[in-house]
C-alpha positions in Angstrom: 1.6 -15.6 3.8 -1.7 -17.8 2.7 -5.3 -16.4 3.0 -6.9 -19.3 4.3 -9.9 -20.9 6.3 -9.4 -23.0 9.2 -11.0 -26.6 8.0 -14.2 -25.8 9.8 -15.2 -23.5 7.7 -17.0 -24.1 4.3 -14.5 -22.5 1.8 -11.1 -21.7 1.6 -8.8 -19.6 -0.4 -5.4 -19.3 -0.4 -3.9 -16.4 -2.6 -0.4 -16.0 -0.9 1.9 -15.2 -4.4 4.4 -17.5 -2.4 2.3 -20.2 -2.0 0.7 -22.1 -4.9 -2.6 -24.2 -3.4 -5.0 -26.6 -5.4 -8.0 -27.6 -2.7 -9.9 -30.8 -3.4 -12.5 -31.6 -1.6 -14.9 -35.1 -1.4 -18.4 -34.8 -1.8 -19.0 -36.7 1.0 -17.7 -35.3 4.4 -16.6 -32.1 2.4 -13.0 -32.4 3.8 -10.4 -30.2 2.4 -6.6 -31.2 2.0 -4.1 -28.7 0.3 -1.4 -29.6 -2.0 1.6 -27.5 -2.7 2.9 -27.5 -6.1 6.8 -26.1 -6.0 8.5 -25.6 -9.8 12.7 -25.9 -8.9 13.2 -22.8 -11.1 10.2 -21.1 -9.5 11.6 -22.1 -6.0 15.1 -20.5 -7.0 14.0 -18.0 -8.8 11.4 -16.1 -6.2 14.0 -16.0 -3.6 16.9 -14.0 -5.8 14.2 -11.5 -7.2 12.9 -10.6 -3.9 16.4 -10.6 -2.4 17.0 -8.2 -5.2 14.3 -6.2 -4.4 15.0 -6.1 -1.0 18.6 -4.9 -1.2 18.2 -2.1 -3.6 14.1 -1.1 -2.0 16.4 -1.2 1.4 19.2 1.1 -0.1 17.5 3.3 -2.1 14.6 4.0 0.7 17.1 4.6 2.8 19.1 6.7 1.1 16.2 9.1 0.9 15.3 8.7 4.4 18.9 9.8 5.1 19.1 12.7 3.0 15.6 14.3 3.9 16.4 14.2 7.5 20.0 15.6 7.5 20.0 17.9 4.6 18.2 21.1 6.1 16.8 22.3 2.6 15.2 19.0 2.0 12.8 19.8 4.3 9.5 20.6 2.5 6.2 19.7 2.8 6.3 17.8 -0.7 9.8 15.9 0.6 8.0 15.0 4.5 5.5 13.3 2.5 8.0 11.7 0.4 9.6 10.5 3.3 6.7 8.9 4.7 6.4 6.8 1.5 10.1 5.9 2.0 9.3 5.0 5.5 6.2 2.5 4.1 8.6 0.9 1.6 11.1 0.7 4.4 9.0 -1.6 6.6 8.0 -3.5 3.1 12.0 -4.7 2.3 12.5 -5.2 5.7 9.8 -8.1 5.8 10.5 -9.4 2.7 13.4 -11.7 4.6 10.6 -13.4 6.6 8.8 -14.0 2.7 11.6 -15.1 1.6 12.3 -17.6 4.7 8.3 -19.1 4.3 8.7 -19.7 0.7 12.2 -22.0 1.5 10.9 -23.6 4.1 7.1 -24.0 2.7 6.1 -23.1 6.3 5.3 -20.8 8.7 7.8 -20.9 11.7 7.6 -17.3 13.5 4.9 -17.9 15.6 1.6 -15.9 15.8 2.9 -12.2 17.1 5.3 -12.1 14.5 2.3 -13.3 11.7 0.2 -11.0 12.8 2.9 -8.1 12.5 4.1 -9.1 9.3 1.0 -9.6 7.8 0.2 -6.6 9.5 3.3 -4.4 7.4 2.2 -5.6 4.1 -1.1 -4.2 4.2 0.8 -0.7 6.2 2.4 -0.8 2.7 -0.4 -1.0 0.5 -2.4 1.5 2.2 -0.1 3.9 3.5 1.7 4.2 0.2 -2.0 5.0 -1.6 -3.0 7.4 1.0 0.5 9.8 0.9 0.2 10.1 -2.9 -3.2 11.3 -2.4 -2.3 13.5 0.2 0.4 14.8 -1.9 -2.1 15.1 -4.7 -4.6 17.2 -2.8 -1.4 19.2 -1.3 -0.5 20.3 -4.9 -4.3 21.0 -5.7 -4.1 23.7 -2.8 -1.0 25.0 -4.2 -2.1 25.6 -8.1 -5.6 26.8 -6.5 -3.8 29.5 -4.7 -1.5 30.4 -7.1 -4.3 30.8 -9.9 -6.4 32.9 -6.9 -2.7 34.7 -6.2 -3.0 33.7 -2.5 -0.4 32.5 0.1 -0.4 29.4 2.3 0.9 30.4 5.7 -0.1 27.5 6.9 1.2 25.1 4.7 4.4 24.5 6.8 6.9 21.7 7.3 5.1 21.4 10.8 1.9 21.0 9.5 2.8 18.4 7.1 4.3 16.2 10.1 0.7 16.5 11.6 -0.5 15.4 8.4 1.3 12.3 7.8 1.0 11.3 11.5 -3.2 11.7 10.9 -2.4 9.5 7.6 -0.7 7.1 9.7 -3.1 6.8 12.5 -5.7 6.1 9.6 -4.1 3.5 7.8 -2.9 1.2 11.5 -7.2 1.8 12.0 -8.0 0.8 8.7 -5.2 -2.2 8.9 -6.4 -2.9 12.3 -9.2 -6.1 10.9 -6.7 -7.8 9.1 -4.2 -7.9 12.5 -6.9 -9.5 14.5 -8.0 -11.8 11.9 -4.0 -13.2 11.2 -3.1 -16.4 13.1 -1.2 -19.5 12.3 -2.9 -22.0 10.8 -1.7 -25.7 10.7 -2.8 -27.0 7.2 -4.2 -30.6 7.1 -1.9 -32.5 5.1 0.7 -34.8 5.5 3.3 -32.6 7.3 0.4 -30.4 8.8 2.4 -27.3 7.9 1.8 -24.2 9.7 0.6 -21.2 7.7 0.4 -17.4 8.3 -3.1 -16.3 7.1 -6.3 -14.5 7.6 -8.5 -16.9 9.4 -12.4 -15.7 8.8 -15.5 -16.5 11.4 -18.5 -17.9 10.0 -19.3 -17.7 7.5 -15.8 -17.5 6.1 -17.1 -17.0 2.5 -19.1 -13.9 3.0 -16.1 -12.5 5.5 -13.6 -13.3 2.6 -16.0 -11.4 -0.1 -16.1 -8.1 2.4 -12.5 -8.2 3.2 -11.9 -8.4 -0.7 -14.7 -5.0 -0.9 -13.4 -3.5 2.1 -9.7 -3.3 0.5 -11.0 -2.3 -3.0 -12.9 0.5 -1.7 -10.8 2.0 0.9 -7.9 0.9 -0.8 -8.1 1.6 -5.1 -11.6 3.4 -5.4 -11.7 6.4 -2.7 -7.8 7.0 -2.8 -7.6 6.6 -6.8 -10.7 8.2 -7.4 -9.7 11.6 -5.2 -6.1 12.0 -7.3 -8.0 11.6 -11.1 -10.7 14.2 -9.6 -8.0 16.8 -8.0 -5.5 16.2 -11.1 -8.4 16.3 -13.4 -9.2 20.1 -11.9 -5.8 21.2 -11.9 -5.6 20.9 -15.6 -8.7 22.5 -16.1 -7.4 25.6 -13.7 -4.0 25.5 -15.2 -5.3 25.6 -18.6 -7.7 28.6 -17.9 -4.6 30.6 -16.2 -2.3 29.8 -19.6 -5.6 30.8 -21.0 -6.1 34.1 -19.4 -2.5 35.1 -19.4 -2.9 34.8 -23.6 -5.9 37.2 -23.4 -4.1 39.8 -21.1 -1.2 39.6 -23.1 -3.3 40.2 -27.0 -4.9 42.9 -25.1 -1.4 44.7 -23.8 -0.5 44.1 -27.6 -3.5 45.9 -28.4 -3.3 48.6 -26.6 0.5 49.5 -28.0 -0.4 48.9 -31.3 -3.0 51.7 -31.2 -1.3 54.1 -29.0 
């Protein structure tokens, strides 16, 4: 699926990695037509990787899925939130088909619902995958903290961990939400007026692209990113204090038996 502009608007972009676009535009009436530029090994090539992809993602994802749900002492907080990221990898293998079907055909042909969905998944991917390792991240934080202290978790329950991911969830279909009601099908204007799945921006389409490109960055690298180097970054530090203080008591015990 392109990220493009609709020809009204004064830029485009197109950074699909299925679809290759050069736009050339004349300085008079500023009018923009897109070429497509195929390689035959590239065009063979793309398909059998992401069909590879696909089939072992789809297995393997599956597999866990599987096991998690069925094996009754799989079921941990650390292996619910695994399963959520086997879930979002899921739903990424399962559209990869569809990829695979635009790239052949060099056009959309599934209509607008099913671009918007699609498009829709691959950001539930990228997000949702990002936000589970962080809340895995900030799970074993709580854990080392309250081993170091010598507390217990009562609340840190298989239960609570499904509230958890379904919260994680309900923030990543909010945070996705922009890029579904921005996706639409697009007829490019070239000679076959093609029909493209892409992120079609209101004026101005620049400054929308630019904030969609911040919006991602921050919400999706920078606050998610940032959080597990801080919380991994403090578990070392507590860790090493514990192996630390464990030395100490143990020169003093020493101590103490040498002298009595």
């Amino acid at each position: 699926m392109e990220n493009i502009s609709s020809p009204d608007y004064s830029n485009k972009s197109c950074d699909h990695p299925m679809n290759y676009c050069e736009n050339n535009r004349t300085d008079a009436n500023e009018t923009v037509t897109t070429e497509q530029y195929f390689h035959p090994d590239f065009y063979v090539l793309l398909p059998v990787i992401y069909s590879v992809i696909c089939a072992v993602g789809l297995t393997g994802n599956t597999a866990v899925i599987y096991v998690i749900l069925k094996a009754p002492k799989m079921k941990t907080v650390t292996n619910m939130f695994i399963l959520n990221l086997a879930i979002a990898d899921d739903l990424f293998t399962l559209v990869l088909p569809i990829n695979i079907a635009e790239h052949l055909l060099h056009y959309w042909p599934f209509g607008e619902v099913l671009c918007k969905v699609i498009l829709s998944i691959d950001h539930y991917n990228i997000f949702s995958s990002i936000y589970f390792l962080t809340v895995m991240s900030i799970d074993r934080y709580l854990v080392v903290l309250a081993t170091v202290q010598s507390k217990t978790m009562p609340h840190r329950t298989y239960r609570a961990a499904k509230i958890v991911s379904l919260c994680v969830w309900i923030l990543v279909i909010l945070i996705v939400l922009p890029f579904t009601v921005f996706a639409r099908v697009f007829t490019i204007t070239d000679d076959l007026d093609r029909k493209s799945c892409v992120l079609s921006f209101p004026s101005s389409e620049s400054f929308w692209f630019k904030a969609s490109r911040i919006y991602t960055l921050i919400l999706g690298f920078v606050i998610p990113v940032s959080t597990i180097c801080i919380l991994y970054t403090m578990m070392l530090y507590k860790l090493r204090n514990m192996r630390l203080n464990s030395n100490a008591k143990a020169l003093d015990k020493a101590n103490l038996e040498i002298c009595a």
